[in-house]
C-alpha positions in Angstrom: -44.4 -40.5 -42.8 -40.7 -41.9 -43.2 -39.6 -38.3 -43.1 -41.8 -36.9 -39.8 -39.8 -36.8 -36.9 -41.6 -35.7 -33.0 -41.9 -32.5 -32.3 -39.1 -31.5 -29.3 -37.8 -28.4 -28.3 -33.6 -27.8 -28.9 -31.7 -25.3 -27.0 -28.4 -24.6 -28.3 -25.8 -21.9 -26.9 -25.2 -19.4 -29.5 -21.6 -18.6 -31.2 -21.6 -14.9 -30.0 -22.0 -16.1 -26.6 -18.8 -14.5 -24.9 -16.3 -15.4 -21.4 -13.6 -13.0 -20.0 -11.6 -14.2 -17.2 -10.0 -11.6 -14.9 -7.2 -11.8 -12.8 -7.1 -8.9 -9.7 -3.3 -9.6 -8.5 -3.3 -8.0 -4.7 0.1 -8.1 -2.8 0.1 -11.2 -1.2 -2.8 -13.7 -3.5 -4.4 -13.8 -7.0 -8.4 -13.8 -7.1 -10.1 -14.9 -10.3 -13.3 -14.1 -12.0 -15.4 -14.3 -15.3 -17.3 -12.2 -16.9 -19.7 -14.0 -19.6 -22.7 -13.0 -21.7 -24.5 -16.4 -22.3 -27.0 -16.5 -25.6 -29.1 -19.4 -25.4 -31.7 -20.1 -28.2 -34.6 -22.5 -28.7 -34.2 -23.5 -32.5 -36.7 -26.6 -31.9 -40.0 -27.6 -32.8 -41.9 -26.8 -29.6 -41.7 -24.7 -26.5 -39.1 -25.3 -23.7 -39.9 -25.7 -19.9 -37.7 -24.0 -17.8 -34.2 -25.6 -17.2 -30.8 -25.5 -16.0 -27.9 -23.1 -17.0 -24.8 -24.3 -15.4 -21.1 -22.5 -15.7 -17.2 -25.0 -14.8 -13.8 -23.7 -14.7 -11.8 -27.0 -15.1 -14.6 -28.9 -14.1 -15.4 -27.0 -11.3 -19.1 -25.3 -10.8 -18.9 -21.6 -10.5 -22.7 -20.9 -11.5 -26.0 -22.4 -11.4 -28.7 -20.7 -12.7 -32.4 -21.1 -14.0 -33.3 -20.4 -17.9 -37.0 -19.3 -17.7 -39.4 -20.9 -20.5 -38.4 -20.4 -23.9 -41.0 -20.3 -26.8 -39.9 -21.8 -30.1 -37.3 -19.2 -32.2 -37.0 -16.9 -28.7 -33.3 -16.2 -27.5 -32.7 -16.0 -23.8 -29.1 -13.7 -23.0 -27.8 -13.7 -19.2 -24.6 -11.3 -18.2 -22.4 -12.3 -15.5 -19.7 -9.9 -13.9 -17.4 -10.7 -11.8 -18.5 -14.8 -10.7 -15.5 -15.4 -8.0 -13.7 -18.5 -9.2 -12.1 -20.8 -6.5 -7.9 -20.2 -8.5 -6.8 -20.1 -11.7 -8.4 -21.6 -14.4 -8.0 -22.6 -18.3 -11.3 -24.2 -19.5 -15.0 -22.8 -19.3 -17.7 -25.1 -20.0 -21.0 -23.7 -20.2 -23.9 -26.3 -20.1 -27.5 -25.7 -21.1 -30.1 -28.1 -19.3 -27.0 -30.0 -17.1 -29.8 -32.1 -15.7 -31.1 -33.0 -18.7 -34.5 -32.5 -17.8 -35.7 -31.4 -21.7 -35.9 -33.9 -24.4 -34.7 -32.2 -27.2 -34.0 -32.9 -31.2 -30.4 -32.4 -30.6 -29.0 -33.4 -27.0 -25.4 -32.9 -28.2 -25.7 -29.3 -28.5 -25.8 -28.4 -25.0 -22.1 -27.7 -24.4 -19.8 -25.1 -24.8 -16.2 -25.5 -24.0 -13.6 -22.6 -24.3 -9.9 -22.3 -23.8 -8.8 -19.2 -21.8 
């Protein structure tokens, strides 16, 4: 009994998750966009409801989106081309259930931060 621990789902973004920002330079103003392919897994103990996906440039929301229900061990990918972001940017945070809304075995797993 010391060693049982509740049954929770955990989502985690997965390493070969991948973010491209693009710059389209037009005579007289820069635009900016990503491009991402998000991987997010449910490595837990027990199915997860659906939840939030949510994707900053320097702290800034670009994308919310809604990850469906995952069953335990299923992998749920998403591809994003050309998201308009608001100027230039260095930092992309991608955040798995941003509201929090899942109890899960590991709530510190939820974050991904990458330098562009």
């Amino acid at each position: 009994d010391a060693y049982k621990i509740q049954a929770k789902s955990d989502l985690h973004i997965l390493p070969n998750s991948t973010v491209t920002k693009i710059v389209d330079k037009r005579l007289l103003k820069d635009y900016y966009y990503i491009n991402a392919t998000i991987s997010v897994e449910n490595s837990g103990l027990l199915d997860a409801s659906d939840t939030t996906l949510l994707i900053k440039a320097d702290g800034n929301e670009v994308k919310k989106d809604i990850i469906p229900e995952l069953p335990i061990g299923s992998v749920f990918i998403r591809t994003y081309i050309n998201l308009p972001v608001a100027g230039n940017f260095s930092t992309i945070q991608i955040i798995v259930d941003s509201e929090d809304a899942i109890n899960e075995l590991d709530e510190g797993n939820n974050l991904l931060t990458l330098e562009l």
